[in-house]
Backbone as a chain_set.jsonl record, in Angstrom:
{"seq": "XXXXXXXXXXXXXXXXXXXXXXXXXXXXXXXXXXXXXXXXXXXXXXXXXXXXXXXXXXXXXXXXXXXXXXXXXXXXXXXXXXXXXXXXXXXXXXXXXXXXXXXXXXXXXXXXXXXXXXXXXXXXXXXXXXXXXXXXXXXXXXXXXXXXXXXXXXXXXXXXXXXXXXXXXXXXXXXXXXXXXXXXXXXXXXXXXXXXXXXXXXXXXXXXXXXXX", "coords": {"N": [[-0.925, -10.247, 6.736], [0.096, -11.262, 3.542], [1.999, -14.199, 2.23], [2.922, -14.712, -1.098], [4.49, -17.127, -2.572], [7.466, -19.447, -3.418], [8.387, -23.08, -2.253], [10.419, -23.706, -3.261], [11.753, -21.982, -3.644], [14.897, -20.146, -3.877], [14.911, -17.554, -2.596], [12.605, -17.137, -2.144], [12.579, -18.612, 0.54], [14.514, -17.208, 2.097], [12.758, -15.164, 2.913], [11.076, -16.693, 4.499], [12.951, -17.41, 6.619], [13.433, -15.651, 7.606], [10.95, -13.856, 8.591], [10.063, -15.84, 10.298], [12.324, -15.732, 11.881], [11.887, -13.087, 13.192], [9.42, -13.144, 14.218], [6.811, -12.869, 12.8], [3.493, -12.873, 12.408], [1.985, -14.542, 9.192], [-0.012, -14.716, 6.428], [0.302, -17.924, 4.325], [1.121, -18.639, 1.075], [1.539, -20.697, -1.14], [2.579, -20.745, -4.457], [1.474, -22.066, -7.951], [3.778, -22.707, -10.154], [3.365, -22.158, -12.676], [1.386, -20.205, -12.375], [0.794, -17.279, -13.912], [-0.701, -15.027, -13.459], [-1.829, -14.753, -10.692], [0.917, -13.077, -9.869], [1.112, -10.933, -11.661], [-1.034, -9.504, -11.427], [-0.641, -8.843, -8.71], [1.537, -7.098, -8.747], [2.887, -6.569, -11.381], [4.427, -8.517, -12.63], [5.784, -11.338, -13.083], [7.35, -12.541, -10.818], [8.426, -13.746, -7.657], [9.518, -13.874, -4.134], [5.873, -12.408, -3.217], [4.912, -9.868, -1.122], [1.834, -9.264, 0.373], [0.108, -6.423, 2.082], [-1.847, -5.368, 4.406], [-3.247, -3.424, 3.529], [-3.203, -3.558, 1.143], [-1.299, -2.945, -0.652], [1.826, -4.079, -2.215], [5.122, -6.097, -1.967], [7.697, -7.104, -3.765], [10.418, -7.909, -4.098], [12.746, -10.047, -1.866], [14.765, -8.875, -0.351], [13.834, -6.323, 0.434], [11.063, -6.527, 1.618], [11.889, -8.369, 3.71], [13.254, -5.885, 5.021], [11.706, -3.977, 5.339], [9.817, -5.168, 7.669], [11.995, -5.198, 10.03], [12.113, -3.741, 12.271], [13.593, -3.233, 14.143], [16.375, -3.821, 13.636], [17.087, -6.407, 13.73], [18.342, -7.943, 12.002], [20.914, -7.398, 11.383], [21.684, -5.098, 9.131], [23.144, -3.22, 8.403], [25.709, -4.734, 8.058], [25.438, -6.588, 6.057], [25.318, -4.3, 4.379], [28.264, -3.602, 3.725], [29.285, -5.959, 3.174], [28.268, -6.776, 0.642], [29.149, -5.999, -1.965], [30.919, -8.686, -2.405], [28.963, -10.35, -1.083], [27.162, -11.059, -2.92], [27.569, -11.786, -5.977], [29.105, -14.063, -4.358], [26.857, -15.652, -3.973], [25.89, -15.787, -6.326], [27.403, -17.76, -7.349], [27.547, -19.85, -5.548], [24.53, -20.171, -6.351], [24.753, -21.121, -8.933], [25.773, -24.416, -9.255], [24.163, -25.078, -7.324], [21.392, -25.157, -8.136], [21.369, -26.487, -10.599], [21.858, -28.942, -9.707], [19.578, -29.627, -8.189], [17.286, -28.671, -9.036], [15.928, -31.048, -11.068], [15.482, -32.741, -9.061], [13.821, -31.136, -7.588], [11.176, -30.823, -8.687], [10.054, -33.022, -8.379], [8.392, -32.869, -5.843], [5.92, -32.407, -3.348], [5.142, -29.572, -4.048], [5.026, -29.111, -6.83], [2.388, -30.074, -9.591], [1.638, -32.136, -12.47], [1.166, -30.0, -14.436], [2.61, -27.434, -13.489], [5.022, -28.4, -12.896], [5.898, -29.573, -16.067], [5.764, -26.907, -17.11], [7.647, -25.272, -15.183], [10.085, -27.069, -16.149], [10.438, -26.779, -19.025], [10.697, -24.366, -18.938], [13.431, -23.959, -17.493], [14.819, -25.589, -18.632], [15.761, -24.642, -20.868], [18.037, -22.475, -20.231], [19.639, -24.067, -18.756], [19.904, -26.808, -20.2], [18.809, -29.891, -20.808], [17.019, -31.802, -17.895], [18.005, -34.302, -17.816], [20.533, -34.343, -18.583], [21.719, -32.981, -16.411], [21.526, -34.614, -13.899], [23.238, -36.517, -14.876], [25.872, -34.946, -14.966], [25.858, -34.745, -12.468], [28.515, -34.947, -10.953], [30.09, -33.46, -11.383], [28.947, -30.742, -10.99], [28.744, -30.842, -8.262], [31.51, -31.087, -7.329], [32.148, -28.222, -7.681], [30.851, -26.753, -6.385], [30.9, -27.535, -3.492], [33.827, -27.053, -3.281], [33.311, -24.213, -3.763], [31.828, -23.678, -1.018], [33.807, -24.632, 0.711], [35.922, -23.032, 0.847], [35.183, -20.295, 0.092], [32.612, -19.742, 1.988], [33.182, -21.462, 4.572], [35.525, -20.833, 5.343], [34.858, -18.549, 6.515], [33.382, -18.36, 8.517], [32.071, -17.42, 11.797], [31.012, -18.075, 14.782], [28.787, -17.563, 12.849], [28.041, -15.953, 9.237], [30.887, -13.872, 9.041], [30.603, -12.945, 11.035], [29.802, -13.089, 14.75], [27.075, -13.239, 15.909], [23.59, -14.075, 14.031], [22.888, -12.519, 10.822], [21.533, -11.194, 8.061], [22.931, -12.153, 6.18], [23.444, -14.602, 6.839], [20.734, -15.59, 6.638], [20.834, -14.93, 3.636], [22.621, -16.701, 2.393], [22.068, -19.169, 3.618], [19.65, -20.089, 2.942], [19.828, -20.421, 0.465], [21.712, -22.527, -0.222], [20.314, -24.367, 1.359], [18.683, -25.819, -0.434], [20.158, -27.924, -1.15], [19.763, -29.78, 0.198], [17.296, -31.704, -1.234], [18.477, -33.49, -2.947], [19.223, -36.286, -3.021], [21.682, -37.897, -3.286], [23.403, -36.407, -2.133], [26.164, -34.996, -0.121], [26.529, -33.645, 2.81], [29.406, -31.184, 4.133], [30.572, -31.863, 7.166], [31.05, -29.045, 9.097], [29.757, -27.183, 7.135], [26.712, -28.353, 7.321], [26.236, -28.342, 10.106], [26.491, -25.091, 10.523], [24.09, -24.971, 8.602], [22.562, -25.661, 10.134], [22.324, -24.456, 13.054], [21.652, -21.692, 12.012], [19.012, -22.67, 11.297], [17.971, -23.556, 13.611], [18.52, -20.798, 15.018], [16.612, -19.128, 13.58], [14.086, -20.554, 13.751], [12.988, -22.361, 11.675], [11.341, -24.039, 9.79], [11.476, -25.93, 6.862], [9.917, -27.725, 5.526], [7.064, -27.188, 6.038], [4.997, -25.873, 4.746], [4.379, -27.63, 3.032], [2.32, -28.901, 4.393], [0.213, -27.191, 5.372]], "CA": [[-0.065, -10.237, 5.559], [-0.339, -12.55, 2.653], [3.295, -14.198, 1.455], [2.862, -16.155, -2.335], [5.964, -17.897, -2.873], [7.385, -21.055, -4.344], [8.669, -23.787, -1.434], [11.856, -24.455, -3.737], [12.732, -20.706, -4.59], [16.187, -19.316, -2.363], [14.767, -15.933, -2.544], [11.379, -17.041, -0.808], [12.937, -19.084, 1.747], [14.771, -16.058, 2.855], [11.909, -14.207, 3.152], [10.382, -17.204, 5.063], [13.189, -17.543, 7.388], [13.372, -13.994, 7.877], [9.815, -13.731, 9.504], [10.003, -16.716, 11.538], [13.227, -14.974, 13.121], [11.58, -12.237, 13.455], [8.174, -13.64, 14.903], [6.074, -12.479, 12.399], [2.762, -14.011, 11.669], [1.281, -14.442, 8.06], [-0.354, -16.378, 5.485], [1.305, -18.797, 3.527], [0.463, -18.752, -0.42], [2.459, -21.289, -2.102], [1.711, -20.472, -5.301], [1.914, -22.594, -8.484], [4.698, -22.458, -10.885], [2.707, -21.709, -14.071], [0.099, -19.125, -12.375], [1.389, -16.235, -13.996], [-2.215, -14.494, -13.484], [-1.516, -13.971, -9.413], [1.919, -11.993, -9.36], [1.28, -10.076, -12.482], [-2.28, -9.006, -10.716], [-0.139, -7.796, -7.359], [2.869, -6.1, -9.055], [2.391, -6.411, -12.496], [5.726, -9.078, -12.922], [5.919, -12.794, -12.424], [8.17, -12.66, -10.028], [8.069, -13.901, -6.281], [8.283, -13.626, -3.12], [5.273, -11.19, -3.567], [4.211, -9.774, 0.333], [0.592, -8.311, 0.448], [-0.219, -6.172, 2.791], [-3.347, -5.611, 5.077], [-3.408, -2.129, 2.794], [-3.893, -4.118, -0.144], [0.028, -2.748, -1.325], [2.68, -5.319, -2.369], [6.415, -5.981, -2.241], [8.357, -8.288, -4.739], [11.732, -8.083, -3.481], [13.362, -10.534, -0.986], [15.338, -7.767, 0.86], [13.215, -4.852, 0.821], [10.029, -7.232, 2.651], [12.526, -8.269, 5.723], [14.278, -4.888, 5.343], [10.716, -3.02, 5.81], [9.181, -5.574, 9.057], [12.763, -5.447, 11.061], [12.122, -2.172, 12.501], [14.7, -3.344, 15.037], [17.604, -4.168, 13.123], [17.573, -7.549, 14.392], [18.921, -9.027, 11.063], [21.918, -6.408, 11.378], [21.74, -4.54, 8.222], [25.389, -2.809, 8.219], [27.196, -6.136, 7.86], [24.891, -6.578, 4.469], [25.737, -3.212, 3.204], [29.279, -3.35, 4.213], [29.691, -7.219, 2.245], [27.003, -6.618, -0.243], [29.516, -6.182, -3.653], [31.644, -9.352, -2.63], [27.988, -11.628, -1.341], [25.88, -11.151, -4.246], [28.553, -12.774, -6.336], [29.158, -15.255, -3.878], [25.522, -16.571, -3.925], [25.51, -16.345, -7.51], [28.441, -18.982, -7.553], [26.552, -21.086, -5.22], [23.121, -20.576, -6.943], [24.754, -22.061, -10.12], [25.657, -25.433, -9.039], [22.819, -25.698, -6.64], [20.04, -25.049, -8.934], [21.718, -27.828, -11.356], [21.972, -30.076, -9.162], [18.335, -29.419, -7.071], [15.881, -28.898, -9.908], [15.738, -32.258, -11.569], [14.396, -33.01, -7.932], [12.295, -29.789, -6.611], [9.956, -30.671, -9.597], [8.871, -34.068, -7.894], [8.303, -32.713, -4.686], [4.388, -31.59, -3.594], [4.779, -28.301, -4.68], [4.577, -29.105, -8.529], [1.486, -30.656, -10.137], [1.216, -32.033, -13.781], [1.429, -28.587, -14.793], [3.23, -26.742, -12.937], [6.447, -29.227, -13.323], [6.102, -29.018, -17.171], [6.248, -25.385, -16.857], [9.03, -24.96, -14.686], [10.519, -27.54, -16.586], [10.405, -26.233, -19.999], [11.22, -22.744, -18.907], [14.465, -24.041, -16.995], [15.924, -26.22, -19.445], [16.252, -23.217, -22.122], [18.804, -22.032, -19.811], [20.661, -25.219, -18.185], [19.869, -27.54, -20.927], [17.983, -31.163, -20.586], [17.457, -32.129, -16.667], [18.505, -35.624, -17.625], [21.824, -34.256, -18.453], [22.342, -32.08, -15.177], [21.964, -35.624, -13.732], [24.689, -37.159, -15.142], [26.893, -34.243, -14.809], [26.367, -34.644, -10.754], [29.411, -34.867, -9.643], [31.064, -31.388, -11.735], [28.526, -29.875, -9.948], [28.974, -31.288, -6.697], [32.694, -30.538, -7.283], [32.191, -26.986, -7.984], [29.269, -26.63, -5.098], [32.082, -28.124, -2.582], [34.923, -26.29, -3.531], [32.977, -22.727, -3.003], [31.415, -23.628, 0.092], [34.888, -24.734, 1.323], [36.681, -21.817, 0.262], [34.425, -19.083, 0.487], [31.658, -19.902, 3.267], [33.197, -22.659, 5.729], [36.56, -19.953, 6.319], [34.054, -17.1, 7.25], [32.214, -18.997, 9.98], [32.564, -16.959, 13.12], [30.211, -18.734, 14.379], [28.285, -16.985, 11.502], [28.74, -16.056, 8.318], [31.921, -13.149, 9.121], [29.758, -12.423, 12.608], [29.276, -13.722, 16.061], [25.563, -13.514, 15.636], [23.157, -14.318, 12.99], [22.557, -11.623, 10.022], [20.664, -11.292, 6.813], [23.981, -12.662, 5.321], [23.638, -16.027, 6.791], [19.929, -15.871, 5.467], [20.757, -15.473, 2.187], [23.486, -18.104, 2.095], [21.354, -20.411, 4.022], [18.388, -20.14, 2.158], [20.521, -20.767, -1.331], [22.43, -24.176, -0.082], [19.295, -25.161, 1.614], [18.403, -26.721, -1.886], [20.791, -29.573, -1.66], [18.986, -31.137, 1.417], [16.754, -32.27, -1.842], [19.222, -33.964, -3.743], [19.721, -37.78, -2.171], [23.379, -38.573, -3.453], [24.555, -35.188, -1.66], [26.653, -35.352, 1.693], [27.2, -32.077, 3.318], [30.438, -31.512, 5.471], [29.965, -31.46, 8.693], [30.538, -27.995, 9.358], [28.513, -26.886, 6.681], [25.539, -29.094, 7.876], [26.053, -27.581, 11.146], [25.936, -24.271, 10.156], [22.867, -24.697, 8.322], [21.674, -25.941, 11.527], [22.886, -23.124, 13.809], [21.109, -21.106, 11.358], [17.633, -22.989, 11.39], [17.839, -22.94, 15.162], [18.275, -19.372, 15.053], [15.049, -18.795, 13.172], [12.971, -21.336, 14.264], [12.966, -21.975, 10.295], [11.024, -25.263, 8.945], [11.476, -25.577, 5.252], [8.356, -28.637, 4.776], [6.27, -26.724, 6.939], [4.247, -25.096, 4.17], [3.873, -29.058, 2.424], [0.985, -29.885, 4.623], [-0.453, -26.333, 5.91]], "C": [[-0.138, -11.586, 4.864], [1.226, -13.047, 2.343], [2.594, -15.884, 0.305], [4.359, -16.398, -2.684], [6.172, -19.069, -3.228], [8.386, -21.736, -2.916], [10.261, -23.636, -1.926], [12.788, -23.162, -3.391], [13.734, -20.415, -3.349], [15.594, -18.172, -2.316], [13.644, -16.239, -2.051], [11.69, -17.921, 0.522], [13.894, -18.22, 2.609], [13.852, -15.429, 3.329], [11.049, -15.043, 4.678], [11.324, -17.317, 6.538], [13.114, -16.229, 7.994], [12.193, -13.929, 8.558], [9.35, -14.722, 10.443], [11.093, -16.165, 12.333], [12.614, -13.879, 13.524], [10.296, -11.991, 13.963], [6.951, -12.781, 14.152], [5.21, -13.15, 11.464], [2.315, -13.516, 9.679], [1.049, -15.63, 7.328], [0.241, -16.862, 4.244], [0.425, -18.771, 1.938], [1.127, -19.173, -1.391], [1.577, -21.285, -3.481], [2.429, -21.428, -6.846], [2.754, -22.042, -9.79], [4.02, -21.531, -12.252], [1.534, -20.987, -13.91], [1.16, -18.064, -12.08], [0.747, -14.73, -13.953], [-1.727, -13.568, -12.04], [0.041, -12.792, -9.463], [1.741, -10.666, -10.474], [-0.187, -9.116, -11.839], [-1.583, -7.981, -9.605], [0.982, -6.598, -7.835], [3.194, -5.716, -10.303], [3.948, -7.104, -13.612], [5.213, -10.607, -12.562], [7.525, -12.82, -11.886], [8.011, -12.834, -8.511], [9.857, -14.421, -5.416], [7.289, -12.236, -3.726], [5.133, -11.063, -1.352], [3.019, -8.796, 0.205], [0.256, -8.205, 1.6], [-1.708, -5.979, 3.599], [-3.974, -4.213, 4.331], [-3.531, -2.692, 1.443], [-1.754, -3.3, -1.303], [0.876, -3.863, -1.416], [4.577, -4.71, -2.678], [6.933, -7.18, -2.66], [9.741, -8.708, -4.256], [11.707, -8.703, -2.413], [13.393, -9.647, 0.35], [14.645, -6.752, 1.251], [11.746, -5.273, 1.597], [10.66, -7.112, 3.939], [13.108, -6.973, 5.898], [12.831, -4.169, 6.502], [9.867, -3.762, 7.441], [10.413, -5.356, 10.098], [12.752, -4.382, 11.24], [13.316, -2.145, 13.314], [16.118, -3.384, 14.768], [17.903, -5.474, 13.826], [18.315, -8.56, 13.439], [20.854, -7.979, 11.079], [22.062, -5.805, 9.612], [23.071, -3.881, 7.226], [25.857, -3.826, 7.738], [26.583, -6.097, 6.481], [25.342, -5.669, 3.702], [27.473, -3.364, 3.149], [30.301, -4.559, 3.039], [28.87, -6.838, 0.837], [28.136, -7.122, -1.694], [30.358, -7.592, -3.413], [30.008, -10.985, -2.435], [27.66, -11.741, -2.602], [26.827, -12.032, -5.03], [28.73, -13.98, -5.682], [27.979, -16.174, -4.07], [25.333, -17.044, -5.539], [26.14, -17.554, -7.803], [28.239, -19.777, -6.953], [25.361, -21.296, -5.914], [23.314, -21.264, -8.308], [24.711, -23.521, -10.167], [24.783, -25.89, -8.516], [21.846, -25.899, -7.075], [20.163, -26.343, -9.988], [21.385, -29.032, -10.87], [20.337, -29.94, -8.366], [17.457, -29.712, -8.184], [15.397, -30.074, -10.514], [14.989, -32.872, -10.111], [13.452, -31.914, -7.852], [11.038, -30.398, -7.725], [9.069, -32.094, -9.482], [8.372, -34.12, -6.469], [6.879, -32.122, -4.819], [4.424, -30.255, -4.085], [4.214, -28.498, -6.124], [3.32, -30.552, -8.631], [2.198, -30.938, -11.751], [1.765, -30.591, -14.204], [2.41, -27.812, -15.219], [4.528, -27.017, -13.121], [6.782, -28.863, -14.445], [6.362, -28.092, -17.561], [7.299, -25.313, -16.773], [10.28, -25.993, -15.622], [11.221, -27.211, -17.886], [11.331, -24.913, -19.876], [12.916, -23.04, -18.755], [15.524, -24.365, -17.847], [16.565, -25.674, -20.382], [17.459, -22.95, -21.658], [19.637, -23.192, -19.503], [20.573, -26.493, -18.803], [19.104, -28.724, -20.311], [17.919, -31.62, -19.089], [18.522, -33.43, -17.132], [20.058, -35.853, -17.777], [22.376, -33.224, -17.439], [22.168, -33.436, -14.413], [23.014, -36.319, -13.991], [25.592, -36.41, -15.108], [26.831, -34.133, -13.18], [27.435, -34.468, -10.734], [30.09, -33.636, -10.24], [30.445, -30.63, -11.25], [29.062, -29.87, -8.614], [30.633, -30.512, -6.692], [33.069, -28.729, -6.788], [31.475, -26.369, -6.819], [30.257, -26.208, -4.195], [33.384, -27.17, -2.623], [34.959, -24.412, -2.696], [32.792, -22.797, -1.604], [32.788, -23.534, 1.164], [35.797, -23.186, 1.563], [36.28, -20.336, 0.934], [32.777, -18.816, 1.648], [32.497, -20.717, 4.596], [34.3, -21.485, 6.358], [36.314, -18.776, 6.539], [33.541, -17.166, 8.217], [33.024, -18.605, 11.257], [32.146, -17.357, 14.546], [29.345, -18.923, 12.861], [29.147, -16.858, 10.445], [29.735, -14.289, 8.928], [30.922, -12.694, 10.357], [29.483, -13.466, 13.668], [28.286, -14.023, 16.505], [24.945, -13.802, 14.055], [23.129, -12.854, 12.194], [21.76, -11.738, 9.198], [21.419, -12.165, 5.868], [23.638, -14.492, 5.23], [21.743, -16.389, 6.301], [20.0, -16.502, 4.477], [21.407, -16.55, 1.454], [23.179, -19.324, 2.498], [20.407, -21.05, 3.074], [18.976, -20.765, 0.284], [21.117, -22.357, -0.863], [21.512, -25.16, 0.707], [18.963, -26.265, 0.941], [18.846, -28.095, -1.642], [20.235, -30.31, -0.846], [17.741, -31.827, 0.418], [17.315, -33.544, -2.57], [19.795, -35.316, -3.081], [20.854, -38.322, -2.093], [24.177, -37.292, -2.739], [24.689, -35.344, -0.506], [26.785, -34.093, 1.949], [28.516, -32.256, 4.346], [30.027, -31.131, 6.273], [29.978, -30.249, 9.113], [30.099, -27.419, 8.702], [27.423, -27.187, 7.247], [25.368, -28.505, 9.226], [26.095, -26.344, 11.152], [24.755, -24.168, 9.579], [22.123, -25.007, 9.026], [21.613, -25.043, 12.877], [21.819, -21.957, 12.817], [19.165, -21.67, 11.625], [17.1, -22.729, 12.694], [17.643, -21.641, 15.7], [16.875, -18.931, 14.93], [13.867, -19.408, 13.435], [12.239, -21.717, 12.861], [11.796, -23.977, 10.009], [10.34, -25.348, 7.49], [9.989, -26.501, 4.705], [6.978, -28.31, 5.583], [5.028, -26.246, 5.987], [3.768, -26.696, 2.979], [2.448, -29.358, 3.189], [-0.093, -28.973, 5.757], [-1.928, -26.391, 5.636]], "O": [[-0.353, -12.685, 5.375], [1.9, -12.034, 2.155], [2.188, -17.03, 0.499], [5.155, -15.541, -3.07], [5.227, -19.84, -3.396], [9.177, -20.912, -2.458], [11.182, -23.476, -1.125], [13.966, -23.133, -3.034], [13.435, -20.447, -2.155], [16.27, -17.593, -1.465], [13.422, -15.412, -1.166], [10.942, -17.813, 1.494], [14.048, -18.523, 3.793], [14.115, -14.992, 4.449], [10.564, -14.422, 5.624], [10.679, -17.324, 7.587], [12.56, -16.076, 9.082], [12.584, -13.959, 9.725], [8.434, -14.541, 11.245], [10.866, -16.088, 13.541], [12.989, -13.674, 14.678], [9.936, -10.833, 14.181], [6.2, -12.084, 14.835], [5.48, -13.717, 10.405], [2.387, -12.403, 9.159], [1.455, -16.792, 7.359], [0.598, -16.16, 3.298], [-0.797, -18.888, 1.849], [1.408, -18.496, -2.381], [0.409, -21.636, -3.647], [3.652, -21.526, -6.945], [2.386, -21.024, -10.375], [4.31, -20.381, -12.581], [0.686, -20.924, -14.8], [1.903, -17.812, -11.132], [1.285, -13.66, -14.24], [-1.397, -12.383, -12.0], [-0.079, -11.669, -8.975], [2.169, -9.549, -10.185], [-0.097, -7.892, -11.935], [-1.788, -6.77, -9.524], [1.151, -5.488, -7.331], [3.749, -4.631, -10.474], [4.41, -6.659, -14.663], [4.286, -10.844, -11.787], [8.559, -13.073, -12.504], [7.356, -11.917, -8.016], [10.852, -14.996, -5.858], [7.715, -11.32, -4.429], [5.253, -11.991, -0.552], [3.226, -7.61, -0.05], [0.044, -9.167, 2.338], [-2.66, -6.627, 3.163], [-5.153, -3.938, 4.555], [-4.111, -1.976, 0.627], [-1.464, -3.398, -2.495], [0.636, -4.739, -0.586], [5.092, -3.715, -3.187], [6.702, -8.228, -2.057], [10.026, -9.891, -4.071], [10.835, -8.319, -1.633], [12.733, -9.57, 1.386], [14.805, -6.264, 2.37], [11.227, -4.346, 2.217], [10.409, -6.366, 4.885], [13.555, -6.808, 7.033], [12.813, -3.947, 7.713], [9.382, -2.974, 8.253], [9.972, -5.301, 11.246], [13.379, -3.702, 10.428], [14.061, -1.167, 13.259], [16.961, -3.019, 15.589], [18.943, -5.586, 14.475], [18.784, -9.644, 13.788], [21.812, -8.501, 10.51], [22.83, -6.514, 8.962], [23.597, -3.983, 6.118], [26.581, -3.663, 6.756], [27.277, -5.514, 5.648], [25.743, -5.89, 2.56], [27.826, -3.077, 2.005], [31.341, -4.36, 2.411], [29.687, -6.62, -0.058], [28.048, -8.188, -2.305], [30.686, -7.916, -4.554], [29.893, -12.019, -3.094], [28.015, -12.706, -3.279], [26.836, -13.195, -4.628], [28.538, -15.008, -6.332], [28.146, -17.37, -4.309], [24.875, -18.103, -5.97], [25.54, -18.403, -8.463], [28.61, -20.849, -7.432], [25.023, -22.456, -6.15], [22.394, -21.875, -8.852], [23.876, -24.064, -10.891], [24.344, -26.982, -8.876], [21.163, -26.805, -6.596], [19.211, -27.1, -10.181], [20.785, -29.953, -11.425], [20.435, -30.938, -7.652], [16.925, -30.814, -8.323], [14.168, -30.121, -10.468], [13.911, -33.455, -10.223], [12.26, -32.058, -8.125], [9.885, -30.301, -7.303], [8.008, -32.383, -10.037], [7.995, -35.165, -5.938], [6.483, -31.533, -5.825], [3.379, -29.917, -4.643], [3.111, -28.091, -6.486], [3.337, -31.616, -8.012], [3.069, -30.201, -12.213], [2.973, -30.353, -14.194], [2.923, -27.51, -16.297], [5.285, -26.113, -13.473], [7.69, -28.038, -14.538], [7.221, -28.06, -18.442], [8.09, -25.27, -17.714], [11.409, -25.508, -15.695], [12.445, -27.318, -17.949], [12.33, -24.572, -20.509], [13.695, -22.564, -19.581], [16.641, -23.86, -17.95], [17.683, -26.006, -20.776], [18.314, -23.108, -22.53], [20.598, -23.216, -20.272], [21.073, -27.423, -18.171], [18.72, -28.507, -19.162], [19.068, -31.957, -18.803], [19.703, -33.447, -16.784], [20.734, -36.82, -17.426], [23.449, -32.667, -17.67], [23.329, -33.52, -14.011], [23.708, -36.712, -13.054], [26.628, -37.065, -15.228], [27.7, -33.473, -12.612], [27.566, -33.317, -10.32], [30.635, -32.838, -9.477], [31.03, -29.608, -10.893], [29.705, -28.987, -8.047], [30.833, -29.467, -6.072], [33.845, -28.228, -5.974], [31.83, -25.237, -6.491], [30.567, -25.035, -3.985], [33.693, -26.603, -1.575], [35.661, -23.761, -1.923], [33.489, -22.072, -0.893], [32.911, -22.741, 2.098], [36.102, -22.594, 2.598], [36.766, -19.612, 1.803], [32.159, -17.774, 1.863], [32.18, -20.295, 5.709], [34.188, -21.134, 7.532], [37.175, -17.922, 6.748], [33.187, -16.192, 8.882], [34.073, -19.073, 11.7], [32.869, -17.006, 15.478], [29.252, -19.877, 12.089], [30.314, -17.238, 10.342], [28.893, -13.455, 9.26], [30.56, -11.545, 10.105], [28.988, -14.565, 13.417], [28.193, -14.888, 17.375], [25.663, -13.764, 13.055], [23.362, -11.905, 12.943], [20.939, -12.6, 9.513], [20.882, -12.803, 4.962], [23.583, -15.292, 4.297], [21.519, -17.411, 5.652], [19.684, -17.642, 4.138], [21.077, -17.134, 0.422], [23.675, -20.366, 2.072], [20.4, -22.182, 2.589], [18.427, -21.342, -0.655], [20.653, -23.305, -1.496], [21.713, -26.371, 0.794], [18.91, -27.407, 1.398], [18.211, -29.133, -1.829], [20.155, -31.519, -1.066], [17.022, -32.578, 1.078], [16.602, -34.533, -2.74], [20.933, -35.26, -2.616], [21.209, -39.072, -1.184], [25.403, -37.199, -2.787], [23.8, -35.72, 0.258], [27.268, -33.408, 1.047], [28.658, -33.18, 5.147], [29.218, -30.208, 6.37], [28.908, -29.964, 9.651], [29.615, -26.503, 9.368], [26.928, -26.228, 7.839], [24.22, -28.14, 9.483], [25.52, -26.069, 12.205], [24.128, -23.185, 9.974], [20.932, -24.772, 8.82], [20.647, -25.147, 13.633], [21.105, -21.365, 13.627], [18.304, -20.932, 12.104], [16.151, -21.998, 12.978], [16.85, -21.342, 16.593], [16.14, -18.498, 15.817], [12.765, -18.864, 13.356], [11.036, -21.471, 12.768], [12.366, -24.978, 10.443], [9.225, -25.018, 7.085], [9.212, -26.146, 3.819], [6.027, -29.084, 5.696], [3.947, -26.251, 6.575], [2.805, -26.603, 2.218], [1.56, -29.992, 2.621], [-0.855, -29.456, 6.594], [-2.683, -25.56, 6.14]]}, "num_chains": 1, "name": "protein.A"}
C-alpha cells in the first residue's frame, strides 16, 4: 500500500497513527503541497490522505482507510459513532486556533520547498488572512486553543478521550493538537502533554519519522 500525504495535515497524521497502531506496513509518499497532478490522477480531487492499494484502487478519506484495514475493531468504532455529532465540532474548534497558530511555522519545516510554501501559502491566507498577522495575534489564539482543550478535552480524559482504552477518538484529537508541538512560544499543560503522550505510546506513532525516510 502506497499512503501520499502531507507531514503537517491532521487528517494524514490520523491515518498515519492509525496504521502504526495497527501494525500495518506501507509506503510513505509525502507529497508536495502544489502537486495537484498526483491526487487528481488517483481520485480525481486534490485532496489527501490518498491510500493506494496493491489493486491499483484508492481511498481519500481519513476514516474510511483505518475504518477498512481494522478488521478487528481495535480502534473501537461504537464510541466514534456514538460521539460523532458532538466530536466533529469539537475538532473543528480546535482545528481553528491550531491551524492559526501552526501554519506560519509548518511552511518552514522540510516538507515545503520554494514552491510548495508559496502555494500553501497563498492558498491559506485567502482564508485566515496575512501569516504575519496570525503571528501577532498569538496569544487570542493560544487563549482560545487553551480554553477548549481545558474545557472540552482535559475533563473527558478517562485515561482516554471518554474511554479506558485508546479509540479512533483520541486519534483524531491527537492528530489535530499535534500541530502545536511546531509552534516554539507554545507550552502545553501537563496533562494535555501527557495525554498526547499516552496516545503516541499507544501507537508507536513518530510524527518526524517521514522527514528523513
Amino acid at each position: 500500500m502506497k499512503l501520499y500525504h502531507y507531514v503537517h495535515c491532521p487528517f494524514c497524521v490520523r491515518v498515519r497513527m492509525g496504521l502504526s497502531f495497527l501494525g500495518q506496513d506501507f509506503e510513505s509518499r509525502v507529497t508536495p503541497y502544489d502537486d495537484e497532478a498526483t491526487p487528481i490522477r488517483l481520485t480525481g480531487k486534490k485532496m489527501l490522505p490518498i491510500m493506494e492499494y496493491e489493486d491499483g484502487s484508492a481511498l481519500n478519506e481519513s476514516l474510511d482507510i483505518l475504518k477498512k484495514l481494522d478488521v478487528n475493531d481495535r480502534l473501537d468504532w461504537k464510541q466514534f459513532s456514538a460521539n460523532e455529532s458532538t466530536l466533529n465540532p469539537l475538532l473543528d474548534r480546535i482545528g481553528s486556533p491550531v491551524h492559526s497558530l501552526a501554519m506560519p511555522y509548518w511552511i518552514w519545516t522540510p516538507e515545503f520547498g520554494e514552491s510548495s510554501r508559496k502555494y500553501f501559502q497563498t492558498k491559506k491566507e485567502v482564508k485566515r488572512g496575512p501569516f504575519k498577522d496570525l503571528v501577532k495575534n498569538h496569544k487570542t489564539f493560544v487563549d482560545i486553543l487553551d480554553l477548549i482543550l481545558f474545557n472540552e478535552v482535559l475533563s473527558e480524559l478517562k485515561p482516554f478521550y471518554k474511554s479506558d482504552k485508546i479509540t479512533i477518538m483520541d486519534l483524531m484529537i491527537a492528530a489535530h493538537v499535534w500541530g502545536m508541538y511546531v509552534v516554539p512560544e507554545y507550552q502545553f499543560a501537563p496533562h494535555i502533554h501527557a495525554y498526547l503522550m499516552r496516545v503516541k505510546a499507544e501507537t508507536g506513532f513518530n510524527y518526524h519519522e517521514d522527514y528523513w525516510r
